[in-house]
N, C-alpha and C positions, 0 to 999 in steps of 0.2 A: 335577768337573763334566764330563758327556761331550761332546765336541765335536761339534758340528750338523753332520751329512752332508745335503750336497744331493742324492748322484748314490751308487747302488751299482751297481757292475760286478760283474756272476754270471754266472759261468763252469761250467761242464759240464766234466767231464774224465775220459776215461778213457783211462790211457796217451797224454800230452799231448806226447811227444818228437816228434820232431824240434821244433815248434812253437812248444809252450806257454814254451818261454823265450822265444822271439822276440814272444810274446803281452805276458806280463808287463814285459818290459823296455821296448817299447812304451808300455804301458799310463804304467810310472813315469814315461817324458819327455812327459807330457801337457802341454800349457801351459793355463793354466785358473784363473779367481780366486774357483775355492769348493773345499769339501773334499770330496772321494769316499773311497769303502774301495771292497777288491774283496775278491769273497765266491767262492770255489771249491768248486762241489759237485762230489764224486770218486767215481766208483762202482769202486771194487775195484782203482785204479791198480798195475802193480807193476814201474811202470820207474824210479821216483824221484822221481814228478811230485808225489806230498802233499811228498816234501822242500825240494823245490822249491820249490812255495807256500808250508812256512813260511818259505824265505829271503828271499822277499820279502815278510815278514811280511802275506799275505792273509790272510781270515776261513776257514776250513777246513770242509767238512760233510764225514762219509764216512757213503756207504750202501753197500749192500751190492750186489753185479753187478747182480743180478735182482730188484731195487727201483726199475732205471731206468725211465723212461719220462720221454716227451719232454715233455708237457705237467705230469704230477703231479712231476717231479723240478723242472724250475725254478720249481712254484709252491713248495716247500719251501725251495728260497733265495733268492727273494722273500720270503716269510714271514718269513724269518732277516735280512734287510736292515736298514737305519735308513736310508735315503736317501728323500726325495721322489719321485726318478727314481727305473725301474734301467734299466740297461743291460745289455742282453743281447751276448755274443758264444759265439762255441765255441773250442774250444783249438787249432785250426787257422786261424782267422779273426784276421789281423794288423792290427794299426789300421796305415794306411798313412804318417801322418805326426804332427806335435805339436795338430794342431789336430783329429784327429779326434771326440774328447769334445765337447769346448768345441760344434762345427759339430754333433751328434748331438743335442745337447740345448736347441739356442737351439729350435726351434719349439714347444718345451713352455716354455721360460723366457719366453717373448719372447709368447705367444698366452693367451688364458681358458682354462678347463678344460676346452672342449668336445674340442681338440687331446689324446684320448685316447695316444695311440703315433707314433712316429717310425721311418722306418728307413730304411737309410744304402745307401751305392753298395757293389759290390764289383769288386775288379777283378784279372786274373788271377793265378797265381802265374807265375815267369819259366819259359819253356821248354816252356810250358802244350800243350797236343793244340789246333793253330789254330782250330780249329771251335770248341772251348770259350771259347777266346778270344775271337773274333768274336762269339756268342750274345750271352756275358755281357755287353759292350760297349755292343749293341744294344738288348740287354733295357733296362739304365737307361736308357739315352739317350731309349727314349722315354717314359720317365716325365718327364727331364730338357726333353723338346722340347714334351714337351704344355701347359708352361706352367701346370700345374695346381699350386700348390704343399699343398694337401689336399684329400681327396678325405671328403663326408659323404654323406647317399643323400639323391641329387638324383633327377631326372626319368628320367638316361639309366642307373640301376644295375642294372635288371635286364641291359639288354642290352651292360652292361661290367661284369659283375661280377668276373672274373679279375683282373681290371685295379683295382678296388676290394677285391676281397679280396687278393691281393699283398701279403704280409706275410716279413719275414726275419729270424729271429732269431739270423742270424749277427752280424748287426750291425741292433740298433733300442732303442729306451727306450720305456718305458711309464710313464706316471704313475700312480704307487702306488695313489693314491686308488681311481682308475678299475680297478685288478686285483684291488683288495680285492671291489669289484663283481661283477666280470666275470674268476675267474682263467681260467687254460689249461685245454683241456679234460684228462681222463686219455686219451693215444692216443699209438700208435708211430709217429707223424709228422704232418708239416702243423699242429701246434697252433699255429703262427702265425699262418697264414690262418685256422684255425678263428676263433682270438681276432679277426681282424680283419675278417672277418665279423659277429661277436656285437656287439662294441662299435660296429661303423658300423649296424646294426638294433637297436641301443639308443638312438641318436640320435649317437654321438662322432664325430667326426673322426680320421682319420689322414693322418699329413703324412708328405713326402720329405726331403729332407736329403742333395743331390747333391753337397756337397762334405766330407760324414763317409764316408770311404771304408778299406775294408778290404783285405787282400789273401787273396783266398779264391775257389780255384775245386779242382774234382776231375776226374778223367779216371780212366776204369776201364780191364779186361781186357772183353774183349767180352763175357763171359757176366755179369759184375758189373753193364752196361749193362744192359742185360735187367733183373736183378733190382733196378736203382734205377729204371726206370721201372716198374717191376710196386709198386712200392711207391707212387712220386708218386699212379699214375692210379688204383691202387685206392681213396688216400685221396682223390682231385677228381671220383672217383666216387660214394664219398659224400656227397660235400657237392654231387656233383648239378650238377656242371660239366663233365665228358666222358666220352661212353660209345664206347668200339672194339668194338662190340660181336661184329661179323662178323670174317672172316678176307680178303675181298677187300675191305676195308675198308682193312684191315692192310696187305696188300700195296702196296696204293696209298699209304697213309703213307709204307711202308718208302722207297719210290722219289722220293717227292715230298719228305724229308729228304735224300737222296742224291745228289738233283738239285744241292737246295738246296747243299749242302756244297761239291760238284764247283765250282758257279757261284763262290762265295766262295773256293775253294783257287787258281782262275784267278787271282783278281785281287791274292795277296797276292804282295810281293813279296820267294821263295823260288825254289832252283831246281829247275828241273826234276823231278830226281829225287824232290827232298823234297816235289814238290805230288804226284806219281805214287804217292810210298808211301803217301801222306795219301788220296788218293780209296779206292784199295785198303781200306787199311784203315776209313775213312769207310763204305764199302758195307756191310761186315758189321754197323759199330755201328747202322748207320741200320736195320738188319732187326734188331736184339736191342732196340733201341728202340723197334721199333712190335711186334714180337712182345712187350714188357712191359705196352706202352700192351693191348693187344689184354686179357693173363692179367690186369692189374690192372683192367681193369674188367669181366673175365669172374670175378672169384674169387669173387662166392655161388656160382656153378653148382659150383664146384670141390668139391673131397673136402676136409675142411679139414687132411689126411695134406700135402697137395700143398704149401702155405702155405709150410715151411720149406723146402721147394724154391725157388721162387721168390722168398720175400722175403730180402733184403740184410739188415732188419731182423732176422729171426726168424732168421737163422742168426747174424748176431752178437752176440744177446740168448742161444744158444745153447753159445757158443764161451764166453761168460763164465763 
């Protein structure tokens, strides 16, 4: 007889080292009084990471490079699941302590069905670029302070939709039922928010879960900055939530993140030198930032040659 999963964990993976150990061994000292499996979909690993997953006896997919995609690949292990729940993380996203699961899944355990999806805090890794630190910190906290513990489309959605579509499949669970519905769209980024969008204009809800926390944050080279915001804003362009459209538009971002940073590098407490290298260096990312925000929601106009230029995405789908 096969044994009833409550909860599946599907994981993404390609080339998961340094992390995906630090993933999965996490994962095992879960404390938790139901049964989970974890499901590892692999696109083309070849540092040791499928060996890996079977040591720790997870459920295994392998596709092939250039059959990823962010929304159609984890609806394929979804698909492949037996759990009520799943639980989405990425091979870099560390659950932070034993109660991460358990804390992930009560507002689907604990609520009706309307509580379509779930998703969890994150918080840096050690050594982190302080700016990225600080962001992240802020970001949840105010999900954490507004007191809202789910959000469905009330009165005030149009004019907080960011804020209502806010989805992270670094760390969240979705109730099966509800994805059999409603899966992820097929697209190279953002299918969380896509989904969390769809399901709250279907009538669901989705909830926070501030104290399921992960450990997951990135820092680029400055031109990489550039091409990850040329990716976010092309896709929150589409979905018709911010347009850069001009170049003195741009500029004025650039400066007004800059500001921002400089304001925050005062007040941490580092010395001297280290807040001095940090503004320096903060200036340029703040201009490859708004110069991405600027090309990601200017790219219909573009030549569709230029794409791989700019996206992070299309040169890594490229490399594979």
């Amino acid at each position: 007889m096969t044994e009833q999963v409550l909860v599946s964990i599907v994981i993404p993976v390609k080339n998961g080292f340094p992390n995906l150990p630090l993933v999965l061994d996490a994962i095992a000292r879960q404390e938790v009084d139901f049964t989970f499996e974890v499901l590892v979909i692999d696109s083309g690993s070849s540092d040791g990471s499928c060996e890996l997953v079977r040591q720790h006896k997870a459920r295994l997919i392998a596709i092939k490079p250039q059959e990823f995609n962010h929304g159609s690949t984890r609806n394929v292990a979804i698909g492949a699941s037996r759990g009520a729940f799943v639980a989405l993380l990425t091979h870099d996203a560390i659950p932070a302590d034993r109660h991460w699961l358990k804390n992930l899944i009560a507002p689907l355990r604990n609520s009706d069905e309307k509580i379509a999806g779930v998703f969890g805090r994150h918080t840096a890794r050690p050594n982190e670029d302080p700016i990225v630190e600080i962001r992240l910190n802020q970001h949840f906290e105010r999900f954490h302070q507004s007191g809202r513990l789910s959000w469905s489309k009330d009165a005030d959605y149009q004019q907080k939709r960011g804020e209502y579509m806010f989805f992270s499949n670094n760390n969240s669970c979705l109730r099966k039922a509800v994805w059999e519905k409603i899966p992820f769209n097929h697209t190279d980024m953002a299918e969380d928010q896509q989904w969390a969008e769809a399901i709250i204009e279907a009538g669901y809800a989705k909830a926070y879960a501030h104290d399921s926390v992960v450990v997951h944050s990135h820092s680029y080279p400055t031109g990489e900055w550039m091409r990850r915001s040329f990716d976010e804003y092309r896709s929150y362009f589409k979905l018709g939530l911010v347009q850069t459209r001009n170049l003195q538009q741009t500029a004025k971002n650039a400066l007004w993140l800059w500001r921002n940073d400089v304001r925050e590098l005062r007040r941490i407490n580092r010395s001297k030198a280290y807040k001095i290298g940090w503004i320096w260096r903060r200036f340029w990312i703040s201009w490859a930032i708004a110069l991405g925000q600027y090309f990601g929601t200017n790219f219909d106009k573009m030549p569709k040659s230029w794409i791989g230029f700019f996206s992070m995405q299309t040169r890594n789908i490229r490399a594979n």
